[in-house]
C-alpha positions as CSV (number, residue, x, y, z in Angstrom):
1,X,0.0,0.0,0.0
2,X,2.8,2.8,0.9
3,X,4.2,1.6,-2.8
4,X,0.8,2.5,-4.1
5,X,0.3,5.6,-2.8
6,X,3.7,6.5,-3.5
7,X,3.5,5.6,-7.2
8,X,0.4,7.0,-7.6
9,X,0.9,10.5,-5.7
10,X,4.3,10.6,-8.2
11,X,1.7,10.0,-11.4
12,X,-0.2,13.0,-10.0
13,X,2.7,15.4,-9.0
14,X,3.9,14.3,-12.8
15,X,0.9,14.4,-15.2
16,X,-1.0,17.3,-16.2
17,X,-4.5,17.3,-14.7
18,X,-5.8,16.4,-18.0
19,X,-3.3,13.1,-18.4
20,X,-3.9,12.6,-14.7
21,X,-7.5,12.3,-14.8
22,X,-6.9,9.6,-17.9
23,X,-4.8,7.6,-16.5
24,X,-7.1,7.2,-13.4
25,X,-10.3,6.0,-15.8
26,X,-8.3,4.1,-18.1
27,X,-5.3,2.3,-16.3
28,X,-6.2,2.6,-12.7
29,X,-9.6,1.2,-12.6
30,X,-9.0,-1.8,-14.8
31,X,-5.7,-2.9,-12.9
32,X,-6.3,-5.9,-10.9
33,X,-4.9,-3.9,-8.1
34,X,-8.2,-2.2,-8.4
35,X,-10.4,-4.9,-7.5
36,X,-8.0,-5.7,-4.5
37,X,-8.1,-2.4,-2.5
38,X,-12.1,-2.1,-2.9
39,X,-12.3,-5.1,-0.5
40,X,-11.4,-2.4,1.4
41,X,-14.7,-0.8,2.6
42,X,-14.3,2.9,2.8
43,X,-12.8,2.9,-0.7
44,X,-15.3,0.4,-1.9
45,X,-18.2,3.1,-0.8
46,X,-16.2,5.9,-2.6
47,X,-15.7,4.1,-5.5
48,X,-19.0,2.4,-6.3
49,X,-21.3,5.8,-4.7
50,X,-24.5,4.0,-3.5
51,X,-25.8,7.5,-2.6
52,X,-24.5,8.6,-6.0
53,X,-22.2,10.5,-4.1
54,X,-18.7,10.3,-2.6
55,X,-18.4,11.0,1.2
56,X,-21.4,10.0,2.3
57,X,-21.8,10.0,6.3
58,X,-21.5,5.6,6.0
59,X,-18.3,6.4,4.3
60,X,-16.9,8.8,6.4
61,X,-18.0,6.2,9.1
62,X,-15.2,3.9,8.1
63,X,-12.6,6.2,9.3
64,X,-15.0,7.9,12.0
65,X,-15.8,4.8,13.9
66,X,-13.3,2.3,15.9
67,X,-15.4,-0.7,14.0
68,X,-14.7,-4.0,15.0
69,X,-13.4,-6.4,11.5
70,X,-16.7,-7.9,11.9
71,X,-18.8,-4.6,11.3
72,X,-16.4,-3.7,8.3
73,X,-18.3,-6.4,6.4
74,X,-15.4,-7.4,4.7
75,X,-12.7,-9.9,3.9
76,X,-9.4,-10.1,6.7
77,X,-7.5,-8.2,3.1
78,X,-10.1,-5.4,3.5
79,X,-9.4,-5.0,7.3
80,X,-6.3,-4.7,7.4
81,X,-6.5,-2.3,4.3
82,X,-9.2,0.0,6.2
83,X,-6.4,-0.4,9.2
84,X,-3.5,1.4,7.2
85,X,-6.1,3.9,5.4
86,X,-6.9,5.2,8.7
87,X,-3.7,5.5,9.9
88,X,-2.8,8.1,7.1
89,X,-2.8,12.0,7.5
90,X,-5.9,12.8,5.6
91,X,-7.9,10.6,7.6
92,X,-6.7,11.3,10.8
93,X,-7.6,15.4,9.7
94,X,-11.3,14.0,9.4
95,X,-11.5,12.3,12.8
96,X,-9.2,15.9,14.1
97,X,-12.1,17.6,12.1
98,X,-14.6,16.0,13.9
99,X,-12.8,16.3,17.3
100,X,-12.9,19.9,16.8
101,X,-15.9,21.1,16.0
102,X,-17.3,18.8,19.2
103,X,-14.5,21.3,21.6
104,X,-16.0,24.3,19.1
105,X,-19.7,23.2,19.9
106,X,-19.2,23.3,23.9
107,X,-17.2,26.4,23.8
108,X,-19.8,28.3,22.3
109,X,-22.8,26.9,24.5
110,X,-20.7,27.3,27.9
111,X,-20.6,30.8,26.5
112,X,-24.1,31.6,25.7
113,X,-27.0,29.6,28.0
114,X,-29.6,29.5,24.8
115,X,-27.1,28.8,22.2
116,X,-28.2,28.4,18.6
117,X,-26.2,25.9,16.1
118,X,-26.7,25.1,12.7
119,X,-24.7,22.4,11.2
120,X,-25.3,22.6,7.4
121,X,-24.5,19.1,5.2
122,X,-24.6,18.1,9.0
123,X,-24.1,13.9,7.8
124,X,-24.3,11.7,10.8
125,X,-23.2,14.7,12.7
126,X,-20.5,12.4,14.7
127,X,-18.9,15.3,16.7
128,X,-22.2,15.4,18.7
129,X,-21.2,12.2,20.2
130,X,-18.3,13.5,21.5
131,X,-19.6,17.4,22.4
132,X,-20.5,17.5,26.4
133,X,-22.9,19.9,25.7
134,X,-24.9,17.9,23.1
135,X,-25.3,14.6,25.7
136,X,-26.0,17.0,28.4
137,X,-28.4,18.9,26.6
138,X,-27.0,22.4,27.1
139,X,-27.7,23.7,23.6
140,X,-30.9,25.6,23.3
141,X,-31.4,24.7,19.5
142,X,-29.4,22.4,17.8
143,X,-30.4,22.4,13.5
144,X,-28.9,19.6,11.8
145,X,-29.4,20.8,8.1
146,X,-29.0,17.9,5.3
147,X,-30.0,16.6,1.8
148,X,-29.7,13.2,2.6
149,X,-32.9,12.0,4.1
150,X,-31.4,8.2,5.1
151,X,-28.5,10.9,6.8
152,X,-31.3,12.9,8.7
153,X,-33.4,9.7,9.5
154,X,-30.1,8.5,11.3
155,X,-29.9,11.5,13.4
156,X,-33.2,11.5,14.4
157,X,-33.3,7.9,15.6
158,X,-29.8,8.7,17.0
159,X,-30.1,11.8,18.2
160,X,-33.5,13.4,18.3
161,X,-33.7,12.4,22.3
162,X,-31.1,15.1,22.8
163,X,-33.0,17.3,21.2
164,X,-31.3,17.6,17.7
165,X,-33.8,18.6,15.2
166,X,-32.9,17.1,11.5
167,X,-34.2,19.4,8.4
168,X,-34.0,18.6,4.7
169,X,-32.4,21.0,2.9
170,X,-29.6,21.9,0.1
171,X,-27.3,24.6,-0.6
172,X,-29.5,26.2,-3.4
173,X,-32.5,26.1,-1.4
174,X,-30.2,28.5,1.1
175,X,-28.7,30.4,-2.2
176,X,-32.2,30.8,-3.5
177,X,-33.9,32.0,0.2
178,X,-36.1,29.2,0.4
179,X,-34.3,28.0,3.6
180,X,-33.0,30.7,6.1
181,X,-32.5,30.8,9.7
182,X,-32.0,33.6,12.2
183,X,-30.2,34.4,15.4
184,X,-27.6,31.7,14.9
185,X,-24.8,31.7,17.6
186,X,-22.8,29.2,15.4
187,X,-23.5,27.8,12.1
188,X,-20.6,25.4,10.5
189,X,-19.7,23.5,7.7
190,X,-17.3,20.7,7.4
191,X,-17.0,19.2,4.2
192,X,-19.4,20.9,2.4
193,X,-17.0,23.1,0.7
194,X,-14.6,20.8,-0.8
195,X,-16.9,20.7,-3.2
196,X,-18.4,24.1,-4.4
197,X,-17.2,26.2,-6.8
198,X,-15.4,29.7,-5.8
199,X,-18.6,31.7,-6.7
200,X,-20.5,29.0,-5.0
201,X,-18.6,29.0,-2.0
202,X,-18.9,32.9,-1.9
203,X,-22.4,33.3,-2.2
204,X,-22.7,30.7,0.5
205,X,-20.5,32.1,2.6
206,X,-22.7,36.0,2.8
207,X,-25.7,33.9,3.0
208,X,-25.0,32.1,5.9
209,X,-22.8,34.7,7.8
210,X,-26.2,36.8,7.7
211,X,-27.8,34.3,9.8
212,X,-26.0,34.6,12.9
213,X,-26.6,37.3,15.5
214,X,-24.3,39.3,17.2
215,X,-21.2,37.6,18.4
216,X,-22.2,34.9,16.4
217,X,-19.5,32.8,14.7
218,X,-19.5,31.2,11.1
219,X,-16.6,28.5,10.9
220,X,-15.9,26.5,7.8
221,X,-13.5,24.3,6.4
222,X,-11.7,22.9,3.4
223,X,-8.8,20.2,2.5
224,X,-5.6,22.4,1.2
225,X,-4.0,22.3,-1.8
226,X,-2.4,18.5,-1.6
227,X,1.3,19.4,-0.7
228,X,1.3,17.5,2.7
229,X,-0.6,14.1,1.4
230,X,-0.6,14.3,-1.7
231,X,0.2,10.6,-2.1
232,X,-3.6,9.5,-0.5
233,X,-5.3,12.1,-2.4
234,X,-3.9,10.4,-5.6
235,X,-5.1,7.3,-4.1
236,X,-8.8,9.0,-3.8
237,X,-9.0,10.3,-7.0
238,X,-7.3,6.7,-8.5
239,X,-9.1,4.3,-6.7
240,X,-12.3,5.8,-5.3
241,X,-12.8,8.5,-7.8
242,X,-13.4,11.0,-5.1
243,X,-12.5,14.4,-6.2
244,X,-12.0,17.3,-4.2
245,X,-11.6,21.0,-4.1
246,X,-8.3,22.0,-2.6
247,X,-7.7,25.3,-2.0
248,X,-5.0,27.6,-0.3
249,X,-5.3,30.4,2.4
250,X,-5.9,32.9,-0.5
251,X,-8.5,31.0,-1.6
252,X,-10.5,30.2,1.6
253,X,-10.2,34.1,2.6
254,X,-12.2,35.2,-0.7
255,X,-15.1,33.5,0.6
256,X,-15.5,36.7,2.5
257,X,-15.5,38.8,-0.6
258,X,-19.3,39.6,-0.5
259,X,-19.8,40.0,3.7
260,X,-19.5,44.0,4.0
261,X,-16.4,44.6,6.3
262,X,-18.5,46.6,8.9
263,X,-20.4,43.6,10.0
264,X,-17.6,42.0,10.4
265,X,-16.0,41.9,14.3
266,X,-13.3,39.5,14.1
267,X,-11.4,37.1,11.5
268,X,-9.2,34.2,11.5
269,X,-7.6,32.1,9.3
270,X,-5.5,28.8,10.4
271,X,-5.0,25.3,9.6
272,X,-5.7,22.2,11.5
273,X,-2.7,19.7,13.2
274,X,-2.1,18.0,10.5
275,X,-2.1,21.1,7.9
276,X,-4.2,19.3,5.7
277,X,-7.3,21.7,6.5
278,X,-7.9,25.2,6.7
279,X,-10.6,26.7,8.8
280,X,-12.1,30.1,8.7
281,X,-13.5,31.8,11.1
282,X,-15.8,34.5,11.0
283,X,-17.8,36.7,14.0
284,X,-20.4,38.9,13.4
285,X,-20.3,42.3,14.9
């Protein structure tokens, strides 16, 4: 496997996107080697996109979850596979992801008694688990906002006893004001970005700022330009044909180019442990 990504993550340094993307379709995917790694489950989910899209919350699951071999559903290959997939850098960032915005969640609801989240593409919405103030029920109103109804119905069966309220939703029913909250202390998105074009992400990025009150606190996140892993994120694109947006500081800081500067109190810009992700920060004035 460290072979693999290493050849594969020198194809892509190599190649012009073009070429890259080519040689994925037509001598990655019918390599035997293929057919070995999606024993594997979490690549197996990426690759074959039963929700006819990659990064689904069962997918993200894989890496998420301490499973035990038997819940991986697989063959003793695939386990030990999912074992050394989540021992890399980019997956460890998801589970740090995660792990973070649980600490972020209890921060802002020890600050503020009635605290208002919104969680847009919330998933399984896994860092509740591991937020305090979730299991203790010390968030006034928590939103999880998805388009995934099998997602939602999970976090209602899951999670609705805590008080987490599912809604269906998308980003254009947000862009288009057909969805729209108010008095928000904290509204976040994890991996929604990684996937929305710059104007997208833009637009998105006003819209949802203007739902928070004052003091509130927009926070958002992408994967960065693929520097530091760049050997796994071959292996995504190669073998799961999951595809990402990677961006760089610049980048992530013109999603603030349409939030007016006066209603804006404080900004910050950093990346995670691993500097695979970069988070923004934004509070409303």
């Amino acid at each position: 496997m460290r072979t693999l990504l290493s050849s594969l993550g020198h194809a892509r340094a190599t190649l012009v996107p073009e070429d890259w993307r080519r040689f994925c379709i037509e001598t990655c995917r019918p390599h035997p080697v293929h057919s070995l790694v999606r024993q594997e489950p979490f690549t197996r989910r990426g690759f074959e996109k039963p929700r006819r899209y990659a990064g689904d919350a069962v997918m993200l699951d894989f890496v998420y979850e301490d499973l035990a071999p038997e819940r991986l559903g697989t063959t003793d290959t695939g386990v030990e596979l999912n074992r050394f997939l989540c021992a890399q850098r980019s997956t460890a960032s998801l589970r740090g992801r995660r792990d973070y915005l649980a600490r972020y969640i209890d921060q802002v609801s020890a600050e503020r008694a009635d605290a208002r989240i919104l969680s847009v593409a919330c998933g399984h919405l896994r860092e509740s688990r591991r937020s305090r103030a979730v299991q203790q029920r010390q968030v006034s109103e928590f939103l999880a906002l998805d388009q995934d109804l099998q997602s939602l119905g999970v976090i209602d069966s899951e999670l609705g006893y805590l008080g987490v309220k599912p809604v269906a939703g998308s980003v254009k029913d947000i862009l288009r004001n057909q969805l729209r909250f108010e008095d928000m202390d904290l509204v976040y998105a994890s991996g929604l970005y990684d996937y929305l074009p710059q104007p997208v992400a833009i637009r998105l990025t006003a819209q949802l700022f203007s739902m928070l009150r004052p003091g509130g606190r927009l926070l958002l996140a992408n994967y960065a330009d693929p520097h530091k892993d760049s050997a796994f994120k071959a292996y995504m694109e190669a073998c799961m044909d999951w595809w990402l947006i990677y961006r760089d500081e610049s980048e992530v800081a013109g999603w603030m180019s349409d939030i007016p500067r006066n209603q804006l109190r404080r900004q910050a810009l950093f990346r995670d442990e691993t500097e695979n992700l970069i988070y923004l920060e934004l509070t409303r004035r």
